[in-house]
N, CA, C and O atoms as a MOPAC input file, in Angstrom:
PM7 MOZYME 1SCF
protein

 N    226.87500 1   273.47100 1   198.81800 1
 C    226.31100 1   272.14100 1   198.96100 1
 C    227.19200 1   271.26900 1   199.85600 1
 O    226.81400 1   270.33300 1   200.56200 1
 N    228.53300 1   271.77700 1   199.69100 1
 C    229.44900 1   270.66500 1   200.49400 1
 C    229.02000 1   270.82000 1   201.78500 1
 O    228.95500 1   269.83400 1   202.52000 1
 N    228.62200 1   272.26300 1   202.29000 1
 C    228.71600 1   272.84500 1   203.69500 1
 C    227.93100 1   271.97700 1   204.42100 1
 O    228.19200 1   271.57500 1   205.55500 1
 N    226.46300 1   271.54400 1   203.41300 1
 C    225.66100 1   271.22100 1   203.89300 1
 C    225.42600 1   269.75800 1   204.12900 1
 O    224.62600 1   269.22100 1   204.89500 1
 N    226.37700 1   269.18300 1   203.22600 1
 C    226.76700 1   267.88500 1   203.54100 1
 C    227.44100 1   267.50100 1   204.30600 1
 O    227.33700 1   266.32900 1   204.66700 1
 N    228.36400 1   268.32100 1   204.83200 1
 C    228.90700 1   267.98800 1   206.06100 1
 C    228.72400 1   268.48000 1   207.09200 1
 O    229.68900 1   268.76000 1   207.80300 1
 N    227.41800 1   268.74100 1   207.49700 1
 C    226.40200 1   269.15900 1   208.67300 1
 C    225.39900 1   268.25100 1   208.77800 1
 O    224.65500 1   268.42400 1   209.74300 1
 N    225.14300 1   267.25800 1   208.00400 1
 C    224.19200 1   265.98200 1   208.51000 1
 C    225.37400 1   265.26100 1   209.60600 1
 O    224.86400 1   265.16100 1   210.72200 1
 N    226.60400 1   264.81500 1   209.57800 1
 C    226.82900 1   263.81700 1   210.49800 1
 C    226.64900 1   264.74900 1   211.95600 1
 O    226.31300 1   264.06300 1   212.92200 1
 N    226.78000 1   265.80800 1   212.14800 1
 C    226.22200 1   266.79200 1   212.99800 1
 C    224.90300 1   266.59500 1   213.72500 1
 O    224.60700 1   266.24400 1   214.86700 1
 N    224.06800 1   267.02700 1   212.40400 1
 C    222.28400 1   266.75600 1   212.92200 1
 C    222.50600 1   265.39700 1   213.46600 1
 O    222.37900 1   265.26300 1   214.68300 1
 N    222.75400 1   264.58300 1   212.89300 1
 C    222.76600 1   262.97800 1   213.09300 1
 C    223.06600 1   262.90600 1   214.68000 1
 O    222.17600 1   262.38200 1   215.34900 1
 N    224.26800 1   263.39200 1   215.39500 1
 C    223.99200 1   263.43600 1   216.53100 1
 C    223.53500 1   263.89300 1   217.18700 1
 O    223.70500 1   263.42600 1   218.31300 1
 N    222.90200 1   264.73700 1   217.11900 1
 C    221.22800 1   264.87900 1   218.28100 1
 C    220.60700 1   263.85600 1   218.11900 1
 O    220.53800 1   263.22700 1   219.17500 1
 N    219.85200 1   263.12400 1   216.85800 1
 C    219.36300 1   261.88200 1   216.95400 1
 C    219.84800 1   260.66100 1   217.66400 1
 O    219.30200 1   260.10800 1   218.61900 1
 N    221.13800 1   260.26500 1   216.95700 1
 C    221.57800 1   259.86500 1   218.18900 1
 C    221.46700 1   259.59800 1   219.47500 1
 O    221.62000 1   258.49600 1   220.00200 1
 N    221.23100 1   260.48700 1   219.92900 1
 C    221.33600 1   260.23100 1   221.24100 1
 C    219.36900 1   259.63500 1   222.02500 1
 O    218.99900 1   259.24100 1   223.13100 1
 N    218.89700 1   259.80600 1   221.14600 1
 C    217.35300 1   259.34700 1   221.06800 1
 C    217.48900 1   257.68500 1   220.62900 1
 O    216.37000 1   257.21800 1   220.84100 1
 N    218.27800 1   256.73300 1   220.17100 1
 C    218.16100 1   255.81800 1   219.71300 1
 C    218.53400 1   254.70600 1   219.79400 1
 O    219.72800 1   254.86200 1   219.53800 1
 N    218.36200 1   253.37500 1   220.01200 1
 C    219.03800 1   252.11700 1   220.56100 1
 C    220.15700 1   251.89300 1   219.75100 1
 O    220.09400 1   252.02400 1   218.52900 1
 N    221.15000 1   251.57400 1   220.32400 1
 C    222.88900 1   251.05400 1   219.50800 1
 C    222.50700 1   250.58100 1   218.72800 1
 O    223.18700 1   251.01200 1   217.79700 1
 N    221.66400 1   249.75900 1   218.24600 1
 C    221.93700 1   249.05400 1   216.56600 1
 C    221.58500 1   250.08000 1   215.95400 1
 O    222.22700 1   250.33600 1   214.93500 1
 N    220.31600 1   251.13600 1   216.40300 1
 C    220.28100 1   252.33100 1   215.10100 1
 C    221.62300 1   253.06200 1   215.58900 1
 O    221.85300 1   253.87600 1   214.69500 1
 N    222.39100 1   253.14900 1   216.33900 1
 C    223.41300 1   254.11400 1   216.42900 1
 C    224.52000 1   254.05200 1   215.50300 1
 O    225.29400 1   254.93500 1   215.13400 1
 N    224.40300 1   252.31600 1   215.07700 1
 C    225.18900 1   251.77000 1   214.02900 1
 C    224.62600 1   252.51400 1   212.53200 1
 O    225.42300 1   252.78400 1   211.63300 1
 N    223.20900 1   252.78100 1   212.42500 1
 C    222.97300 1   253.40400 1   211.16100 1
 C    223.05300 1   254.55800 1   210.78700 1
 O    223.13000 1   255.01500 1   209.64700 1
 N    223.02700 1   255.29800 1   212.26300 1
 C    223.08300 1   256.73800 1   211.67300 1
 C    225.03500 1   257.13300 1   212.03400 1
 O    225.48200 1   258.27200 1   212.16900 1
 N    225.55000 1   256.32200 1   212.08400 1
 C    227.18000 1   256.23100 1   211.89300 1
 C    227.15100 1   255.99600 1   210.54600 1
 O    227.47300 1   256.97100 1   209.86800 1
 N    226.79200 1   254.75000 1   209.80300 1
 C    226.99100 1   254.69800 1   208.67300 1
 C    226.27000 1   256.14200 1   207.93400 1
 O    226.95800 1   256.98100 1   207.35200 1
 N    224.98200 1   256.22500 1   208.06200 1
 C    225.01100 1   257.49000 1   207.16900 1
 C    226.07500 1   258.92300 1   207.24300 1
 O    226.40500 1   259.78700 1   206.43000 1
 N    226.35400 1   258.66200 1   208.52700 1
 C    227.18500 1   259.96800 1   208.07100 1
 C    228.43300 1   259.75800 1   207.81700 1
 O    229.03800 1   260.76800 1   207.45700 1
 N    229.10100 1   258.69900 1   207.88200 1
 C    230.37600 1   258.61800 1   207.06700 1
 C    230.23100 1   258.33200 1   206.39700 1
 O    231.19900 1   257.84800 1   205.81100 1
 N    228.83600 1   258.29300 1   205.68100 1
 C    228.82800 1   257.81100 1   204.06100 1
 C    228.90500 1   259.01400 1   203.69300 1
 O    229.72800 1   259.28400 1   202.81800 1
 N    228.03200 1   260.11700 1   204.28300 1
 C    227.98600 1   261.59200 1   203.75300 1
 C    229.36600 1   262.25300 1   203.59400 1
 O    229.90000 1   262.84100 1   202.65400 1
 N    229.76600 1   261.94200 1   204.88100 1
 C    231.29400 1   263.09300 1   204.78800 1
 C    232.37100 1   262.35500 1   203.77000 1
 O    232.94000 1   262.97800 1   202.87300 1
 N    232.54500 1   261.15100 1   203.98900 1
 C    233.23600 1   260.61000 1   202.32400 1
 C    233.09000 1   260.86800 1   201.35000 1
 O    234.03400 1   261.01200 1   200.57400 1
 N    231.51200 1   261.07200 1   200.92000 1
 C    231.68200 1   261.16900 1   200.05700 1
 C    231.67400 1   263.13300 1   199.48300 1
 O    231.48700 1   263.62600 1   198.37000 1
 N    231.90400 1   263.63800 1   200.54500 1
 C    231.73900 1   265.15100 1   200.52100 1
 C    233.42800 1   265.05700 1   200.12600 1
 O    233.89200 1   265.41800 1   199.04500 1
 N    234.12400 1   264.55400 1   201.13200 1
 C    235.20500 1   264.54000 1   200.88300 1
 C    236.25400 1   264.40100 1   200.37000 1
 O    237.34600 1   264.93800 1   200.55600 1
 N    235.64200 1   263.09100 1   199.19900 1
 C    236.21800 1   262.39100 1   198.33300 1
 C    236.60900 1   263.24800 1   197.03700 1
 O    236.60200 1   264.42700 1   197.39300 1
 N    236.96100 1   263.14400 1   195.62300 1
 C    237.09200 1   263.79400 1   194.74500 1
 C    235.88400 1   263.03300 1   193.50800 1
 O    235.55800 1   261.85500 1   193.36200 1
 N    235.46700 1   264.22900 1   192.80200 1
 C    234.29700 1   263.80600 1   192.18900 1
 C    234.65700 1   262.55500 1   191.56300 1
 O    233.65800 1   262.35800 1   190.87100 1
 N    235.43900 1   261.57600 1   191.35600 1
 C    235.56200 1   260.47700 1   190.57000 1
 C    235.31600 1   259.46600 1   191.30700 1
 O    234.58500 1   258.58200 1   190.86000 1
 N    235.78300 1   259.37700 1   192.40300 1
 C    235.78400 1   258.76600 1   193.39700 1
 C    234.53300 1   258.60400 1   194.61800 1
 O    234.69000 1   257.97000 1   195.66200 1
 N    233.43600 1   259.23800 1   194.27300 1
 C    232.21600 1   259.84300 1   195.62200 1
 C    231.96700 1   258.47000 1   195.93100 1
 O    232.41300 1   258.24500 1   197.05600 1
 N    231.39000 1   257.34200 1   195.36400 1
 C    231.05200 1   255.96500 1   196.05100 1
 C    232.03000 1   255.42300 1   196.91400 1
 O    231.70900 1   255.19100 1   198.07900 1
 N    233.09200 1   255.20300 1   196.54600 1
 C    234.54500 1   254.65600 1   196.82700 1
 C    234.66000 1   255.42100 1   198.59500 1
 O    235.07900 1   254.84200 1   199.59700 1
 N    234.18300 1   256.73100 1   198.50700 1
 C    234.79300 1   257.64200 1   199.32300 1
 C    233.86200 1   257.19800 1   200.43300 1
 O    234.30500 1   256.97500 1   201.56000 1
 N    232.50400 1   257.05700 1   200.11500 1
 C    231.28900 1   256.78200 1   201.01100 1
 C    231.46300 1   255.59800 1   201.27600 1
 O    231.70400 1   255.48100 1   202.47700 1
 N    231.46200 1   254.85000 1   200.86000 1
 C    231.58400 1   253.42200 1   201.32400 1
 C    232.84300 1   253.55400 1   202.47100 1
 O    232.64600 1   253.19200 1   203.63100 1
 N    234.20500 1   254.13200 1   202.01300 1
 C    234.99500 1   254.00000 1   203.21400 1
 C    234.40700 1   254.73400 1   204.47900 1
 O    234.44800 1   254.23700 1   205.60500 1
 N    233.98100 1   255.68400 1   204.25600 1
 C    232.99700 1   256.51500 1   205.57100 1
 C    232.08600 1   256.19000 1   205.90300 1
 O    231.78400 1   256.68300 1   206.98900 1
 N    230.81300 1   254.99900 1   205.16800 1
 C    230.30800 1   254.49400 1   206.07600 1
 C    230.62200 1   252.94700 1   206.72900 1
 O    229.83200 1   252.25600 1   207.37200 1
 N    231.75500 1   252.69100 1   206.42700 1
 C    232.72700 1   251.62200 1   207.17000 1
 C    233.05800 1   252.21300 1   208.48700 1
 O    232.90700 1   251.90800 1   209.67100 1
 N    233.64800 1   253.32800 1   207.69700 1
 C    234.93500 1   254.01500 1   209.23800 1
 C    233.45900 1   254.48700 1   210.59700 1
 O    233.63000 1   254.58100 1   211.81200 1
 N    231.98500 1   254.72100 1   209.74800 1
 C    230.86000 1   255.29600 1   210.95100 1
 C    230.44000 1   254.18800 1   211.63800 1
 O    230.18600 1   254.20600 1   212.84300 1
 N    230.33900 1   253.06800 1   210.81800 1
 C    229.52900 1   251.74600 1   211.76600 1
 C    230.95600 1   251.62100 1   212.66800 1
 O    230.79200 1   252.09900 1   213.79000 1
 N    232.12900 1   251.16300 1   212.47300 1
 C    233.40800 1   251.20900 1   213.49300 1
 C    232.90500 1   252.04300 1   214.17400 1
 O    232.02200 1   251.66700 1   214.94400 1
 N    233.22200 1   253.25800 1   214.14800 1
 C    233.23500 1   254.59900 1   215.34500 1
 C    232.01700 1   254.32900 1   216.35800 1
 O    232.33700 1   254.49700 1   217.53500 1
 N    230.59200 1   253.91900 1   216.12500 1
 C    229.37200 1   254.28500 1   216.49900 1
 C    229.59300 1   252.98700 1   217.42200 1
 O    229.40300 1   252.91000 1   218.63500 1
 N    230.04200 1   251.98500 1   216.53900 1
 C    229.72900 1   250.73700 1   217.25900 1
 C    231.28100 1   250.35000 1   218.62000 1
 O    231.30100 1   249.70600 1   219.66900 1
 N    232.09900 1   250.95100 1   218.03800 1
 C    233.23700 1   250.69500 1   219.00600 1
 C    233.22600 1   251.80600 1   220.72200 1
 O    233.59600 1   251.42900 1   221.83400 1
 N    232.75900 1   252.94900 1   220.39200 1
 C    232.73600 1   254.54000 1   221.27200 1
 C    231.64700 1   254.13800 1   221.68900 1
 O    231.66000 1   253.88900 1   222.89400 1
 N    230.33400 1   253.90600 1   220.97800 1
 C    228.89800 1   253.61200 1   221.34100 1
 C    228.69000 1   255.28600 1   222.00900 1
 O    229.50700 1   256.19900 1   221.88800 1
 N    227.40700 1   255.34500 1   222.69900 1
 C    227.00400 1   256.23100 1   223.65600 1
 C    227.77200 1   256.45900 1   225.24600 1
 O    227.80200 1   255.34600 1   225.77100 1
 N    228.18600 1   257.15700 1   225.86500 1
 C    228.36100 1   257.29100 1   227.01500 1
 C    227.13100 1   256.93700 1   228.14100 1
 O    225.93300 1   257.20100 1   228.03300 1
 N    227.58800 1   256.48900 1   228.86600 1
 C    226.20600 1   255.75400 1   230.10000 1
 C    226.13600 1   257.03500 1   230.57700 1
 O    226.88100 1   257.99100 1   230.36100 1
 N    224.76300 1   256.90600 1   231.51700 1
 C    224.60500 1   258.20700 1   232.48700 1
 C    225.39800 1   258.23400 1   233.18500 1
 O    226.29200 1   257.50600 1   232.75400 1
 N    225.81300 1   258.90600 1   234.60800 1
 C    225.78400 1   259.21800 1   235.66500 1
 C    225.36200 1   258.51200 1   236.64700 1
 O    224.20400 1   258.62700 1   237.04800 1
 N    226.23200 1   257.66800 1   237.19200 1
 C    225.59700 1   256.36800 1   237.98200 1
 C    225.84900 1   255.32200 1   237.70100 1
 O    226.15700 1   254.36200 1   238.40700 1
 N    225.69400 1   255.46200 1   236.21000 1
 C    225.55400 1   253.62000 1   234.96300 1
 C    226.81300 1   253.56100 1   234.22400 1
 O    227.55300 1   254.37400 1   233.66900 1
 N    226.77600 1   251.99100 1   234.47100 1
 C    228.24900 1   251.62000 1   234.12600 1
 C    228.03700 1   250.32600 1   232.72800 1
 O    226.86300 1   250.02700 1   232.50800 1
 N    228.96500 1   249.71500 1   231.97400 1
 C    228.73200 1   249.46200 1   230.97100 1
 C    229.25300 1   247.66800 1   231.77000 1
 O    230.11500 1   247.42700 1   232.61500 1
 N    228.22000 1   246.65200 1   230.98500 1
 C    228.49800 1   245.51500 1   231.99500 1
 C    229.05700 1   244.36900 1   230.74500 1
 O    229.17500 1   245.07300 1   229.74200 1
 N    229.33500 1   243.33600 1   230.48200 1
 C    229.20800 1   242.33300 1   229.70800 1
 C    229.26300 1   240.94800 1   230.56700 1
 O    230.09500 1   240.57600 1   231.39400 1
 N    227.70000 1   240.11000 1   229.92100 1
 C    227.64000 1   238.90300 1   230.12000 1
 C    228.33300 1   238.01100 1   229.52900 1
 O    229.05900 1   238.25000 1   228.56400 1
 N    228.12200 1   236.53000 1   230.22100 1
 C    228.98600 1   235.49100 1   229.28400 1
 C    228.63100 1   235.00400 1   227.64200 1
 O    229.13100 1   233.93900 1   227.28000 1
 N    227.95600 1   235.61400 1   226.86300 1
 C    227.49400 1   235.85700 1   225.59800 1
 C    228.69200 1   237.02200 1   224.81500 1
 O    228.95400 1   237.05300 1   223.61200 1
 N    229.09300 1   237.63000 1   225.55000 1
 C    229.24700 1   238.90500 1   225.05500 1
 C    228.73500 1   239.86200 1   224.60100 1
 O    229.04200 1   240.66500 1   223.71900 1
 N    227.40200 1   239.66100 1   225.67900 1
 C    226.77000 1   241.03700 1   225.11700 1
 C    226.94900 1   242.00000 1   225.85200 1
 O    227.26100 1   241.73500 1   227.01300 1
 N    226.82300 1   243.42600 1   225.46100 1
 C    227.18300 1   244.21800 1   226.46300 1
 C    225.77100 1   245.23200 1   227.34100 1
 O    224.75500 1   245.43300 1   226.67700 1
 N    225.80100 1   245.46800 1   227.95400 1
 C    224.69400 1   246.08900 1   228.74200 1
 C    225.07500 1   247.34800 1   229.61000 1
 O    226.19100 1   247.59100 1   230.06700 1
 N    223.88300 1   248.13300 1   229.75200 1
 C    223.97000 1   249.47500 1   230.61000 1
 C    223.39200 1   248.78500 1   231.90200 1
 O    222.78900 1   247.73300 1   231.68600 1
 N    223.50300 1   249.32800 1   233.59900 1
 C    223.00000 1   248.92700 1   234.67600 1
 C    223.83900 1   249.94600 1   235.71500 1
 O    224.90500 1   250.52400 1   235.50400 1
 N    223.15600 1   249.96100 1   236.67500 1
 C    223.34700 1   251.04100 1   237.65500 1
 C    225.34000 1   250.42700 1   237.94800 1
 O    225.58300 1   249.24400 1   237.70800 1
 N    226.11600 1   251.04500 1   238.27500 1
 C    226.87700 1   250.71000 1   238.91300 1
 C    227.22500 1   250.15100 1   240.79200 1
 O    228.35600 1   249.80800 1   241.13500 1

């Protein structure tokens, strides 16, 4: 069962890569909720997930997706950030 729990944050990225950054933020959290709590010790499984799906929204949202080939990553005076040809 563990094996298989820690092969969703896996699947998760193929999806990924199908999906706009705010879902990229969710399917980060699900899978560091999964592998925490795979990882954690049975007393602890919430405790463990919650830190893993902390540490997935960080990772997903800080790394984000890589741009294509061409496209470069831009930020306006908002701070938002954007994809656009380079």
């Amino acid at each position: 069962m563990k094996k298989f729990i820690l092969m969703l944050p896996v699947l998760g990225l193929g999806l990924a890569a199908c999906e706009t950054p705010g879902q990229n933020a969710a399917v980060g959290a699900l899978g560091g909720a999964a592998v925490g709590a795979a990882v954690s010790s049975d007393s602890d499984r919430t405790r463990g997930a919650l830190i893993g799906a902390a540490a997935g929204v960080a990772a997903s949202t800080l790394i984000g997706p890589a741009p294509q080939q061409g496209q470069c990553y831009y930020r306006n005076s908002r701070g938002e950030r954007f994809i656009a040809a380079c």
